[in-house]
PDB file of N, CA, C and O in Angstrom:
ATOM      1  N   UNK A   1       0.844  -1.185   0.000  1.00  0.00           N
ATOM      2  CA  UNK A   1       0.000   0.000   0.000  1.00  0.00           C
ATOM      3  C   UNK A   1       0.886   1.243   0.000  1.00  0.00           C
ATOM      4  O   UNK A   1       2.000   1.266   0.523  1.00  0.00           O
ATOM      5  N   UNK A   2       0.366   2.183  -0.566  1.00  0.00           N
ATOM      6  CA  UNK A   2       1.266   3.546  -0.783  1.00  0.00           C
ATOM      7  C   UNK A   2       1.319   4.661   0.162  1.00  0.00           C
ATOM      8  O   UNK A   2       2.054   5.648   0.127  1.00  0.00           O
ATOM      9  N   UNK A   3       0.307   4.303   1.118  1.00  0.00           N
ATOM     10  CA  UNK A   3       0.092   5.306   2.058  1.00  0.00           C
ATOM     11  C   UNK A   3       0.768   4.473   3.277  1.00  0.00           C
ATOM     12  O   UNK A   3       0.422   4.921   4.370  1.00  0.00           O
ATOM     13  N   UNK A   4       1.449   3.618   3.327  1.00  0.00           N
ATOM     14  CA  UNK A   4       1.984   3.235   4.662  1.00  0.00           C
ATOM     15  C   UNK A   4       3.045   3.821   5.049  1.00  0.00           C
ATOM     16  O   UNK A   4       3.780   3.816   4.062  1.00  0.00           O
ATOM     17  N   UNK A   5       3.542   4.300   5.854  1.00  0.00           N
ATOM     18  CA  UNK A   5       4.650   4.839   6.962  1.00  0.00           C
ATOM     19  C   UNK A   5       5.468   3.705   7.226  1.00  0.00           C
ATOM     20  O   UNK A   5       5.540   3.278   8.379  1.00  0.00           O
ATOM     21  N   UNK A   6       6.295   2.992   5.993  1.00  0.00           N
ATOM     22  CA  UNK A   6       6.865   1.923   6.558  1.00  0.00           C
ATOM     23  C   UNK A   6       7.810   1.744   7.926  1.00  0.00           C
ATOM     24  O   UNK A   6       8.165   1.028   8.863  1.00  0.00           O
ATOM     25  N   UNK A   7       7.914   3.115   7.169  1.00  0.00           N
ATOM     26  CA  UNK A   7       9.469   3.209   8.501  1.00  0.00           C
ATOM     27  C   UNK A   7       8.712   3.446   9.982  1.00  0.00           C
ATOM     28  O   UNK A   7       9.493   3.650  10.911  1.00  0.00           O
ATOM     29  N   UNK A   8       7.326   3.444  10.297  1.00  0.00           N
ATOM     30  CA  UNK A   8       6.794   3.712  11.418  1.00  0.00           C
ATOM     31  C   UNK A   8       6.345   2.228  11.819  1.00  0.00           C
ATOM     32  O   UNK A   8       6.663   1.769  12.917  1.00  0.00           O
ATOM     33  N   UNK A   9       5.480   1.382  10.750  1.00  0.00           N
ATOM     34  CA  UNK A   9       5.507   0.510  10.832  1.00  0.00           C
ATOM     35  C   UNK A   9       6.749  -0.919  11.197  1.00  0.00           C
ATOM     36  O   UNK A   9       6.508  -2.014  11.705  1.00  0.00           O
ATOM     37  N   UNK A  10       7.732  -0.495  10.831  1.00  0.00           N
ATOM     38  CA  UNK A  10       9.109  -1.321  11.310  1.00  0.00           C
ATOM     39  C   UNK A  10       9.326  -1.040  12.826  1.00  0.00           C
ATOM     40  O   UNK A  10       9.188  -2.004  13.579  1.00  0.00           O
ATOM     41  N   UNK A  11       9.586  -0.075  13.252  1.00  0.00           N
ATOM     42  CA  UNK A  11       9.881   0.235  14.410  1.00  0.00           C
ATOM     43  C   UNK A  11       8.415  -0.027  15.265  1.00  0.00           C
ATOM     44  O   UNK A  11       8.777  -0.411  16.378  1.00  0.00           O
ATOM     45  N   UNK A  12       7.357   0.003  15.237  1.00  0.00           N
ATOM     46  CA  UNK A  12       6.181  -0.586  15.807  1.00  0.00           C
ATOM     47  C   UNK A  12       6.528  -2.192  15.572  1.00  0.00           C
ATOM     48  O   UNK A  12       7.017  -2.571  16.636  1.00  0.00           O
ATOM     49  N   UNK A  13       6.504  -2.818  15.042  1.00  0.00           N
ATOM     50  CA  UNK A  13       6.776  -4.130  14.775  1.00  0.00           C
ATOM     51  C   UNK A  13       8.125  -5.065  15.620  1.00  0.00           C
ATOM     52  O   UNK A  13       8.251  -6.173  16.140  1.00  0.00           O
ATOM     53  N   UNK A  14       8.988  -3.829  15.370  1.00  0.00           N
ATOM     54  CA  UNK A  14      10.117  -4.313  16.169  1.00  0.00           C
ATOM     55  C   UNK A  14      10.323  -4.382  17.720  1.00  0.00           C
ATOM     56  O   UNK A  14      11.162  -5.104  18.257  1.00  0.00           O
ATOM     57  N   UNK A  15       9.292  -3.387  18.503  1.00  0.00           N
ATOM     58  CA  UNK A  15       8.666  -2.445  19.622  1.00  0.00           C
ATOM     59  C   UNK A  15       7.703  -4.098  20.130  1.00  0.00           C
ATOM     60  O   UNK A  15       7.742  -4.597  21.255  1.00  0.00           O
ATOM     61  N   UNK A  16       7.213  -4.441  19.377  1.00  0.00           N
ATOM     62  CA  UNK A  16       5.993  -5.321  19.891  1.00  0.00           C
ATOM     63  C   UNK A  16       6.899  -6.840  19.751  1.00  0.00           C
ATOM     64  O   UNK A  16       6.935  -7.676  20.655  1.00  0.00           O
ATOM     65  N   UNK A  17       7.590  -6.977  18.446  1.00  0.00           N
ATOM     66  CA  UNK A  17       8.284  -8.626  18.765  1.00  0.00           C
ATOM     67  C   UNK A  17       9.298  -8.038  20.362  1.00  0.00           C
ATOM     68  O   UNK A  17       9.368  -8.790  21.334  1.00  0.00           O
ATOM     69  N   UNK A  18       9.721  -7.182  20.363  1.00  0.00           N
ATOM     70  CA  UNK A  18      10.833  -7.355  21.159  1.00  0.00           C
ATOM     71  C   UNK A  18       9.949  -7.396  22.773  1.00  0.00           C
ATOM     72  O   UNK A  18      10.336  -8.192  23.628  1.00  0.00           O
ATOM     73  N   UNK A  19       8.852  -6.537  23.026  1.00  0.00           N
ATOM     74  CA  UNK A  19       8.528  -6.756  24.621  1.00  0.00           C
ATOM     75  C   UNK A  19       8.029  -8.136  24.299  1.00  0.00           C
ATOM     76  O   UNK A  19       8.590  -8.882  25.102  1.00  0.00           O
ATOM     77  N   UNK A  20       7.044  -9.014  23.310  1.00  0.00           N
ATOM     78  CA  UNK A  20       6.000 -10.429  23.343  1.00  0.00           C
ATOM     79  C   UNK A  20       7.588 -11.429  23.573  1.00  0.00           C
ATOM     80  O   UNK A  20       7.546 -12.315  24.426  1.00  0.00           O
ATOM     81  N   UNK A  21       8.889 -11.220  22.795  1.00  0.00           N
ATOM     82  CA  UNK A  21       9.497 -11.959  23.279  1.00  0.00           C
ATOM     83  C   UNK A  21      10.290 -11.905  25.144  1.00  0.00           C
ATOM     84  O   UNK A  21      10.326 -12.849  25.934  1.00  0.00           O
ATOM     85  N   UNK A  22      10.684 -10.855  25.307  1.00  0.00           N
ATOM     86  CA  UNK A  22      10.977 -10.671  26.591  1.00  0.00           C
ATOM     87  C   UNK A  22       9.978 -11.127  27.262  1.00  0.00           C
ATOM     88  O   UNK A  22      10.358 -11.794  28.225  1.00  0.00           O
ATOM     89  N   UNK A  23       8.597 -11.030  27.136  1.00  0.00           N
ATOM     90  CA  UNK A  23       7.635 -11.276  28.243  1.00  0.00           C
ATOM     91  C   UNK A  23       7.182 -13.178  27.977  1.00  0.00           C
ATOM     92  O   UNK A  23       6.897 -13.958  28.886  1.00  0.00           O
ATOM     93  N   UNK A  24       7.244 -13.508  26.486  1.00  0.00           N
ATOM     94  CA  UNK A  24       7.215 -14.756  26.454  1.00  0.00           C
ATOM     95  C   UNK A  24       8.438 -15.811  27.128  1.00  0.00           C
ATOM     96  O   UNK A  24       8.307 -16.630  28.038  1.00  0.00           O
ATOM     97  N   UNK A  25       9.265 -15.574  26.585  1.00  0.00           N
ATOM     98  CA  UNK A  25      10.242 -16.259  26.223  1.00  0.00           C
ATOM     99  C   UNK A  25      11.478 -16.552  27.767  1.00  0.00           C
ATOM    100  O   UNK A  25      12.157 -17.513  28.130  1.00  0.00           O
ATOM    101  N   UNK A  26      11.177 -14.707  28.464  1.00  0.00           N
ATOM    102  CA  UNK A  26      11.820 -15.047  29.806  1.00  0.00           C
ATOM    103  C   UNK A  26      10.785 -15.257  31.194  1.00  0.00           C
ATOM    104  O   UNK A  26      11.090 -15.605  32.334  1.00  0.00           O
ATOM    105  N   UNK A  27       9.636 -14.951  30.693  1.00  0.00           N
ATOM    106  CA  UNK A  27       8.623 -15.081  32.467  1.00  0.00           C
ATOM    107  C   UNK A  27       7.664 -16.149  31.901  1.00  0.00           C
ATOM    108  O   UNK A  27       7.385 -17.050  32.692  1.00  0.00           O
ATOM    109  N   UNK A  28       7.101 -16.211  30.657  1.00  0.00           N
ATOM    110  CA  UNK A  28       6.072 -17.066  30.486  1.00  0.00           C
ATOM    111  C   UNK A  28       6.194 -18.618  30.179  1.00  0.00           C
ATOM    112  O   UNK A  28       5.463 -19.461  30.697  1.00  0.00           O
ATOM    113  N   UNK A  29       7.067 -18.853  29.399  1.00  0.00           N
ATOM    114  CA  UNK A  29       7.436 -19.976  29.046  1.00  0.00           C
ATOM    115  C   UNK A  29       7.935 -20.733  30.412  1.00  0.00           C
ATOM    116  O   UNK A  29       7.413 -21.607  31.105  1.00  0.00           O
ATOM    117  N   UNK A  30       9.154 -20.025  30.496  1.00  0.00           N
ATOM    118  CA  UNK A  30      10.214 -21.176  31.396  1.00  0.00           C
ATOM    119  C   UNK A  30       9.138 -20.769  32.958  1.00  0.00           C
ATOM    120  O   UNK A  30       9.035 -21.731  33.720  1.00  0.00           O
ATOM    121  N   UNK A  31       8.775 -20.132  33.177  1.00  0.00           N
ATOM    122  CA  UNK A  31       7.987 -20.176  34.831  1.00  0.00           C
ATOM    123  C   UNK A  31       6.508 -21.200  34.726  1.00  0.00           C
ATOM    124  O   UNK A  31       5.935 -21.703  35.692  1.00  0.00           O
ATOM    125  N   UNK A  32       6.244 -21.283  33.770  1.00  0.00           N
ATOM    126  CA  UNK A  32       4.953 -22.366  33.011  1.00  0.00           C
ATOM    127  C   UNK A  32       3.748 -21.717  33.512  1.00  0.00           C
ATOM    128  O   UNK A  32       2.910 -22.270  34.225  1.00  0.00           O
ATOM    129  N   UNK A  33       3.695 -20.106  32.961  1.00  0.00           N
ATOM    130  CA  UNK A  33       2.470 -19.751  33.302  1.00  0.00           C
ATOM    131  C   UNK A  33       1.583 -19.680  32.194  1.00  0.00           C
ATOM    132  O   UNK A  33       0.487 -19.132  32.309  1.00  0.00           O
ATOM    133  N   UNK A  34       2.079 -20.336  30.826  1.00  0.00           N
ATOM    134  CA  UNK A  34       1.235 -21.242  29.966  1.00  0.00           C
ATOM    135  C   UNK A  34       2.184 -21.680  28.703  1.00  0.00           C
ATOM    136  O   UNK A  34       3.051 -20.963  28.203  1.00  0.00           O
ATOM    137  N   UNK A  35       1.937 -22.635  28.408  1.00  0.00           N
ATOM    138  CA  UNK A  35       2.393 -23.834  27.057  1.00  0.00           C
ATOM    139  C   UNK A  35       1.395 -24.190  26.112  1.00  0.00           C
ATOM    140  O   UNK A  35       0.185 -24.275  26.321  1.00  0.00           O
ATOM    141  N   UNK A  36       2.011 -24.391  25.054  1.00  0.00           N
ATOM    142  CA  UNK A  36       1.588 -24.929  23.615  1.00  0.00           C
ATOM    143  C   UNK A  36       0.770 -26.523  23.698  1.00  0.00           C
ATOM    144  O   UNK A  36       1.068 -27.498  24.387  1.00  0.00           O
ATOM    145  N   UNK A  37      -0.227 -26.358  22.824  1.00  0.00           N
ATOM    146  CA  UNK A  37       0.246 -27.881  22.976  1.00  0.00           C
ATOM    147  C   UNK A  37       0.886 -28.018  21.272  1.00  0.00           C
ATOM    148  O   UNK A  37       0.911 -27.426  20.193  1.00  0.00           O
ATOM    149  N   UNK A  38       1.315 -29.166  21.919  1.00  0.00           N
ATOM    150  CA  UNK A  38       2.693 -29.933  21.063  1.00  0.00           C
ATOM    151  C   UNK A  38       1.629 -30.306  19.816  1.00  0.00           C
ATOM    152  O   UNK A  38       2.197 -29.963  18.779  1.00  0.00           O
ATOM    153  N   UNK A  39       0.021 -30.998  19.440  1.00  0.00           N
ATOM    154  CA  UNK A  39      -0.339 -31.782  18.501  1.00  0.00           C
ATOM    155  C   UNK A  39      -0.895 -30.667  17.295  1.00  0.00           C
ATOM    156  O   UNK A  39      -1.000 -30.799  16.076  1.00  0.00           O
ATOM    157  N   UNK A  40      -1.255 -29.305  18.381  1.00  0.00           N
ATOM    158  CA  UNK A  40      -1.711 -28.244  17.470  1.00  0.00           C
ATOM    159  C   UNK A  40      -0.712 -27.048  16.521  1.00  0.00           C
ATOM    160  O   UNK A  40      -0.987 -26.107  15.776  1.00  0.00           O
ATOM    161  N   UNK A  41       0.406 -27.607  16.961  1.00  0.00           N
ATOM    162  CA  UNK A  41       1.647 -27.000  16.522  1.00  0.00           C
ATOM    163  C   UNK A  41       2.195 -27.269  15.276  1.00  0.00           C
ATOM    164  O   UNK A  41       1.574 -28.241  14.846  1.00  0.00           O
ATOM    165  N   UNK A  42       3.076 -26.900  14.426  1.00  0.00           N
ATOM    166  CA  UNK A  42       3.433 -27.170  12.729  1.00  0.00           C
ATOM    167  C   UNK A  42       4.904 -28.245  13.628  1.00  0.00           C
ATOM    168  O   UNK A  42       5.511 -29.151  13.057  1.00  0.00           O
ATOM    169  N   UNK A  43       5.156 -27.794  15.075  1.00  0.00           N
ATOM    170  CA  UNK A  43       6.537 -28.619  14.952  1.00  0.00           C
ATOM    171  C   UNK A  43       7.957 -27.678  15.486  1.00  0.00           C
ATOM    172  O   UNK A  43       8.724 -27.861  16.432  1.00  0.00           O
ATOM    173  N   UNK A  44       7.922 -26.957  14.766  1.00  0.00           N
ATOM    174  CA  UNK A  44       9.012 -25.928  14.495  1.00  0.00           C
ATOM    175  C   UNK A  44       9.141 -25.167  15.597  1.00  0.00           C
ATOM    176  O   UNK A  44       8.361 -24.218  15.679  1.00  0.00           O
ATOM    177  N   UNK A  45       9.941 -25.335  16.496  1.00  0.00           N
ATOM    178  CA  UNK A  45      10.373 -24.993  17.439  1.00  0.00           C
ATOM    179  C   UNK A  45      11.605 -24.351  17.979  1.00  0.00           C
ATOM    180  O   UNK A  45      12.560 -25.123  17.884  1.00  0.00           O
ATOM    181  N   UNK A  46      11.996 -22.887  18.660  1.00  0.00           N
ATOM    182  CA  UNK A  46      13.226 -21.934  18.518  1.00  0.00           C
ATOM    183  C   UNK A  46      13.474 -23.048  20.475  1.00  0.00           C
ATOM    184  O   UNK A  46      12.939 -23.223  21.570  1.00  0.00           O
ATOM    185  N   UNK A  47      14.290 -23.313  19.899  1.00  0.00           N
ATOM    186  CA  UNK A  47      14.849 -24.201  21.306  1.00  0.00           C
ATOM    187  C   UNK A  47      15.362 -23.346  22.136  1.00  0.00           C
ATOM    188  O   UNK A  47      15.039 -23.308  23.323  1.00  0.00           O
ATOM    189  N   UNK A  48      16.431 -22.377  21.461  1.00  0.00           N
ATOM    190  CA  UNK A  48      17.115 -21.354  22.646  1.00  0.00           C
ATOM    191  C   UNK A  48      16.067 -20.480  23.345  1.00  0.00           C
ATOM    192  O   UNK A  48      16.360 -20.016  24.447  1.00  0.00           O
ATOM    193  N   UNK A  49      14.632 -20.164  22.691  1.00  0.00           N
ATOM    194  CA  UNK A  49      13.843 -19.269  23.059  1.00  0.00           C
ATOM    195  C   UNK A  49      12.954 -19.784  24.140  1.00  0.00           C
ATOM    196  O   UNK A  49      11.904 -19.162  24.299  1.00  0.00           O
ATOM    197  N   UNK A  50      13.211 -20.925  25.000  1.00  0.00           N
ATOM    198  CA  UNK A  50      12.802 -21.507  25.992  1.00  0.00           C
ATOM    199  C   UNK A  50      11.754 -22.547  24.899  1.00  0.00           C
ATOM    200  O   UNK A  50      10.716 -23.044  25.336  1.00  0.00           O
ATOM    201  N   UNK A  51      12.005 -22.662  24.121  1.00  0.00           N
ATOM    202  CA  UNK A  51      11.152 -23.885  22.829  1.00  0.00           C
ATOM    203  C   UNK A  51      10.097 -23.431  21.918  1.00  0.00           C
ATOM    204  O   UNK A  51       9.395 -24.178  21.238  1.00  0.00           O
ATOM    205  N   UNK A  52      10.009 -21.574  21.972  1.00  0.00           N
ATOM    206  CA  UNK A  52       9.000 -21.114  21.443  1.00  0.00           C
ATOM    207  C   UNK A  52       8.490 -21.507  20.568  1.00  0.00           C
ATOM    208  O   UNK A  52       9.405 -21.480  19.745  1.00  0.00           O
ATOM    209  N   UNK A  53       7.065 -22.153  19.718  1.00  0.00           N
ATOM    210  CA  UNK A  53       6.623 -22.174  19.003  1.00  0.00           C
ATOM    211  C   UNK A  53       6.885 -21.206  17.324  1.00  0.00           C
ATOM    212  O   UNK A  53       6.185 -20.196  17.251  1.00  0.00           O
ATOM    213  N   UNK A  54       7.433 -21.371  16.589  1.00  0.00           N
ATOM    214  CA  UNK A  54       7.904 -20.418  15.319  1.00  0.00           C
ATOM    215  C   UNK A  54       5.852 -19.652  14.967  1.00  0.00           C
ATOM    216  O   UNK A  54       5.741 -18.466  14.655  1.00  0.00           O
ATOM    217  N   UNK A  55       5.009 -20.242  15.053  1.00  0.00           N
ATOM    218  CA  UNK A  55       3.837 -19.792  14.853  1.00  0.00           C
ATOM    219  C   UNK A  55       3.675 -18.392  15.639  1.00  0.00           C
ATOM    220  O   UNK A  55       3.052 -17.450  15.149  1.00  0.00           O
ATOM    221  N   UNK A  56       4.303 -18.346  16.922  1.00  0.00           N
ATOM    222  CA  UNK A  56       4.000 -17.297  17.780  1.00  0.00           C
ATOM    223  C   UNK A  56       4.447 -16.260  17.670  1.00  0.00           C
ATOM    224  O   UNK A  56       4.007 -15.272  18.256  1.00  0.00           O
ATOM    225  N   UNK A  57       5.532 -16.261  16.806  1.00  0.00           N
ATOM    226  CA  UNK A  57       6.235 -14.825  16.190  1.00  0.00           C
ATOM    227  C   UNK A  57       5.826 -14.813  14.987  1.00  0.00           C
ATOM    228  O   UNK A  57       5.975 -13.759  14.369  1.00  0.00           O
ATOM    229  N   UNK A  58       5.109 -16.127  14.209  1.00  0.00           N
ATOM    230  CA  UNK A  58       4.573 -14.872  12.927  1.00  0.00           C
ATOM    231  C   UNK A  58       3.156 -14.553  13.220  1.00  0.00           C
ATOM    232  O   UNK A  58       2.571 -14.045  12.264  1.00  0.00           O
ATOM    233  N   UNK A  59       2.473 -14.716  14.267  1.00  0.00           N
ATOM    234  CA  UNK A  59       1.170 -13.972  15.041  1.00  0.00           C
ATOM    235  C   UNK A  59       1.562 -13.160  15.249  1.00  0.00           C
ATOM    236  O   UNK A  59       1.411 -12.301  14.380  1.00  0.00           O
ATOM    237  N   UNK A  60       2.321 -12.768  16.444  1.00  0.00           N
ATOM    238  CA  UNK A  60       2.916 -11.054  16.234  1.00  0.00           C
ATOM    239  C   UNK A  60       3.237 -10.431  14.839  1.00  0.00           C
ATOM    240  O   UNK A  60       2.323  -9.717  14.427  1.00  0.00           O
ATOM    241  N   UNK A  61       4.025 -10.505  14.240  1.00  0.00           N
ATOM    242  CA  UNK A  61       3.980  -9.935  13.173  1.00  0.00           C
ATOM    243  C   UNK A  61       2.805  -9.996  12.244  1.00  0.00           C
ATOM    244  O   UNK A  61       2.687  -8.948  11.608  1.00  0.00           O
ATOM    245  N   UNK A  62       1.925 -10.878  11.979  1.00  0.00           N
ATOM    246  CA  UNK A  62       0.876 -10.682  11.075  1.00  0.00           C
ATOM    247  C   UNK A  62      -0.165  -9.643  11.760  1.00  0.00           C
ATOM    248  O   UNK A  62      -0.731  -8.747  11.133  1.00  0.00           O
ATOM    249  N   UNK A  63      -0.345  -9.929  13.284  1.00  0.00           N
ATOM    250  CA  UNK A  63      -1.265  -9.166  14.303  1.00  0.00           C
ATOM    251  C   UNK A  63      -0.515  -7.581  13.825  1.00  0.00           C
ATOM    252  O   UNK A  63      -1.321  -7.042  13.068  1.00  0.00           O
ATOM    253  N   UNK A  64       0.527  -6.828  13.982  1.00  0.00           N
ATOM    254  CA  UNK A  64       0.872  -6.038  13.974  1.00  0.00           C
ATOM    255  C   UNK A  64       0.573  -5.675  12.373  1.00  0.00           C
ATOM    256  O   UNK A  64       0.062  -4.561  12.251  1.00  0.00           O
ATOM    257  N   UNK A  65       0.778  -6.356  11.187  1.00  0.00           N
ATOM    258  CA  UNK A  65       0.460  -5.829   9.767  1.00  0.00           C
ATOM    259  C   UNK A  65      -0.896  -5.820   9.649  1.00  0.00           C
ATOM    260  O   UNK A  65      -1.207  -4.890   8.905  1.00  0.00           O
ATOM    261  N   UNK A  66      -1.826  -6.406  10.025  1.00  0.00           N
ATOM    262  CA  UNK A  66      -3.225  -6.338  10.288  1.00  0.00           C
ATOM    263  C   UNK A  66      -3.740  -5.102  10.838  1.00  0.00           C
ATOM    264  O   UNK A  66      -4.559  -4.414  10.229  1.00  0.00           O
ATOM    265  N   UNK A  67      -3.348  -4.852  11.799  1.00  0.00           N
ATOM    266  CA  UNK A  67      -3.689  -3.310  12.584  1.00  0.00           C
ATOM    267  C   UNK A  67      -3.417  -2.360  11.783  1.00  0.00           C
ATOM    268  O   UNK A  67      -4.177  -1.392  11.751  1.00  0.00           O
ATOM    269  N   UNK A  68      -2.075  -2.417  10.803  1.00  0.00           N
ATOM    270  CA  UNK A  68      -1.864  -1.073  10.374  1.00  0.00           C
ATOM    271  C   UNK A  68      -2.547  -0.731   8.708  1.00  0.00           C
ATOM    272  O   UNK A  68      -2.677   0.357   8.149  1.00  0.00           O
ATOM    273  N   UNK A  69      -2.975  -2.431   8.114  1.00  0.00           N
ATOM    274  CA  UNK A  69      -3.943  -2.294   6.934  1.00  0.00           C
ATOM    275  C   UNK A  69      -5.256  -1.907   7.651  1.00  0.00           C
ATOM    276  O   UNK A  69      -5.617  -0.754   7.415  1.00  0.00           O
ATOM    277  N   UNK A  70      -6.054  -2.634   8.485  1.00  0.00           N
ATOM    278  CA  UNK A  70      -7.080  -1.872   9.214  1.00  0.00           C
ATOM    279  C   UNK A  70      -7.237  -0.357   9.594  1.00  0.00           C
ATOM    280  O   UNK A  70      -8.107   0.417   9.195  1.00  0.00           O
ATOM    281  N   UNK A  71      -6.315  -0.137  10.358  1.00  0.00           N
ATOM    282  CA  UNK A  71      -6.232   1.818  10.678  1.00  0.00           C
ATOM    283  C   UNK A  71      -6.476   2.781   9.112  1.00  0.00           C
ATOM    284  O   UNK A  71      -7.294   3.670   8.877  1.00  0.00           O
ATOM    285  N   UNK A  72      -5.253   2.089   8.098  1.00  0.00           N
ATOM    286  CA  UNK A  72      -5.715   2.514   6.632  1.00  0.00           C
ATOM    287  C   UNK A  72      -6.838   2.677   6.186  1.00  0.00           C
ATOM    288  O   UNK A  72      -7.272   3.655   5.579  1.00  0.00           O
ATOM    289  N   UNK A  73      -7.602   1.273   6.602  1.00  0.00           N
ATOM    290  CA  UNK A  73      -8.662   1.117   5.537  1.00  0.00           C
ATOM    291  C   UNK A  73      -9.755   2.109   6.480  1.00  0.00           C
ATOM    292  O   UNK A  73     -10.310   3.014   5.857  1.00  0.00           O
ATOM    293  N   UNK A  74      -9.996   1.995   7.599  1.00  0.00           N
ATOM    294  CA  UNK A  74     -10.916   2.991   8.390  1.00  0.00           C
ATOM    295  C   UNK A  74     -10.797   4.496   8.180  1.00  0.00           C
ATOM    296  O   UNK A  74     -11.645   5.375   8.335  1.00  0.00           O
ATOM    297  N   UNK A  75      -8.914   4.600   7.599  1.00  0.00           N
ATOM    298  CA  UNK A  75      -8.955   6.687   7.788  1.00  0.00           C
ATOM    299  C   UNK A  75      -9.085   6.541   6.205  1.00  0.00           C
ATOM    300  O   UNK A  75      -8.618   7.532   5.644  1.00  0.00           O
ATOM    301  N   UNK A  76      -9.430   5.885   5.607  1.00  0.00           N
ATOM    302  CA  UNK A  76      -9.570   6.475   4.097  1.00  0.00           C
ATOM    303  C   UNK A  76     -11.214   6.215   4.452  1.00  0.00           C
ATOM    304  O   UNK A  76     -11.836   7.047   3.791  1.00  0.00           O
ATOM    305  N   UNK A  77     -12.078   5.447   5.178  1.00  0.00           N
ATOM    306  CA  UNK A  77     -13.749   5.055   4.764  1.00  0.00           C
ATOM    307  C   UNK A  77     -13.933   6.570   5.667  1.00  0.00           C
ATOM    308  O   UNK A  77     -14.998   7.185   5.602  1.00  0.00           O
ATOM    309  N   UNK A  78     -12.863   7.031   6.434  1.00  0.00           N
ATOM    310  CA  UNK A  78     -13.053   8.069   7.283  1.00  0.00           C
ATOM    311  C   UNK A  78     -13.438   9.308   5.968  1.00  0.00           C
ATOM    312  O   UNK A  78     -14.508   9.692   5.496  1.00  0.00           O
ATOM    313  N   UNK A  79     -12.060   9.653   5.700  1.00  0.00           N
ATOM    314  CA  UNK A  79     -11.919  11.037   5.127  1.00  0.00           C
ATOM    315  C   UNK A  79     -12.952  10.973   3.322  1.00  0.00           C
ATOM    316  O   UNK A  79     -12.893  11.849   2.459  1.00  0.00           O
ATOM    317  N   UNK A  80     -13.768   9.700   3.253  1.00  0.00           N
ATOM    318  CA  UNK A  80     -14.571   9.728   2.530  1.00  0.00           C
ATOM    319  C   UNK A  80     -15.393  10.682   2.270  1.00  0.00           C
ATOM    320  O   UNK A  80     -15.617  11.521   1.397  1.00  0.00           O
ATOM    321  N   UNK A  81     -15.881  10.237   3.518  1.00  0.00           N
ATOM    322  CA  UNK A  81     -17.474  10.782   3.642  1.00  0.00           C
ATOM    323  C   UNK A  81     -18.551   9.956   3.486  1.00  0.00           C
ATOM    324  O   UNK A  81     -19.672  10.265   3.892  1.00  0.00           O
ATOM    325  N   UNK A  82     -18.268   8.799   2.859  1.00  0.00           N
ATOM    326  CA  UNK A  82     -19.464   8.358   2.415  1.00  0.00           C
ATOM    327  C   UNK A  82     -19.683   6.886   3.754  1.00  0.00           C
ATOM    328  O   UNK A  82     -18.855   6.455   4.557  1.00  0.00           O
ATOM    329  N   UNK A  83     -21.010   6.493   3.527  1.00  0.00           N
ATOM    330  CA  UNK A  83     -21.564   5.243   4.863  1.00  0.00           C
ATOM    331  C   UNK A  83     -20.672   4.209   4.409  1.00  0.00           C
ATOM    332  O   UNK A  83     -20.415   4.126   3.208  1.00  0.00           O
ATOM    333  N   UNK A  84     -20.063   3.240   5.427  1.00  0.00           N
ATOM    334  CA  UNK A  84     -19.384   2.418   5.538  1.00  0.00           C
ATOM    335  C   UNK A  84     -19.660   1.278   4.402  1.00  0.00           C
ATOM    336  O   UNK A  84     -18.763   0.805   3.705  1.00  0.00           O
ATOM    337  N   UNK A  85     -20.992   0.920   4.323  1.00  0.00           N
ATOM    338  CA  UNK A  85     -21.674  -0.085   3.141  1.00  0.00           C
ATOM    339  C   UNK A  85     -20.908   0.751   1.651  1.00  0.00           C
ATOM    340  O   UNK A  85     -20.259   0.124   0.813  1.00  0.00           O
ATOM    341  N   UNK A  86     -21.154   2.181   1.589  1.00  0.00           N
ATOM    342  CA  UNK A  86     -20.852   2.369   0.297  1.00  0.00           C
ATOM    343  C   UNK A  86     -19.640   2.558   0.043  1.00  0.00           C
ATOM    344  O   UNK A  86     -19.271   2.630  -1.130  1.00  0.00           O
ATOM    345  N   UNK A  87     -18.833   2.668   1.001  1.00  0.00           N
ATOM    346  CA  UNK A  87     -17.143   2.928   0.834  1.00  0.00           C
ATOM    347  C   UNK A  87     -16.636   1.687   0.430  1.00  0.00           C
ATOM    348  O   UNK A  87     -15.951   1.676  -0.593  1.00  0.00           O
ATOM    349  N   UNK A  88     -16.799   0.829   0.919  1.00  0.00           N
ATOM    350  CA  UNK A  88     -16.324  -0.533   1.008  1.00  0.00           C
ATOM    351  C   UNK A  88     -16.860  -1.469   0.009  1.00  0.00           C
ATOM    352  O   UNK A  88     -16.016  -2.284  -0.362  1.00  0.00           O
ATOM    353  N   UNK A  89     -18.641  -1.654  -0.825  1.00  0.00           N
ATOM    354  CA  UNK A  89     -18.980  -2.245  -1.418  1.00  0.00           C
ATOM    355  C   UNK A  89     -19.157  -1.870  -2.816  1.00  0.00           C
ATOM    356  O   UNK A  89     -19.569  -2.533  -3.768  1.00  0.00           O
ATOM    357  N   UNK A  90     -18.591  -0.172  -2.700  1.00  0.00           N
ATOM    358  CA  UNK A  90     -18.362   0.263  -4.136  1.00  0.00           C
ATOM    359  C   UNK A  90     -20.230   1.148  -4.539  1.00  0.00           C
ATOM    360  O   UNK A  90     -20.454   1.641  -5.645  1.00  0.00           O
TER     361      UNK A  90
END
């Protein structure tokens, strides 16, 4: 998209993997104040990261590119003008 602020978007992205891993990876995991299960998992597992699931960092990152196509798509149905049905369904 042409209207994105990549460079705002990187540093938001980088802002959110870096506290979900500090807060996963050093208090949540290894203290077992919650786990994966193993059958719902692809497998792929960061061993040094106390065994993190590889799924759980591309949730953060997709969660974080999601928010910032959403915010888009709301300030353009915004600065429309027009009702949400007609912005969106043409």
């Amino acid at each position: 998209m042409p209207v994105i602020n990549w460079r705002a978007l990187s540093l938001t992205m980088f802002i959110i993997l870096l506290i979900s891993l500090i807060w996963e990876v050093t208090l949540a995991l290894p203290y077992g104040w919650w786990d994966f299960q193993d059958q719902a998992m692809v497998g792929i597992r960061i061993t040094a990261w106390s065994r993190l699931p590889i799924e759980e960092v591309c949730v953060w990152i997709a969660v974080t590119y999601a928010t910032v196509i959403v915010y888009e798509i709301a300030r353009r149905w915004q600065s429309s003008g027009k009702r949400i049905i007609h912005a969106l369904m043409g």
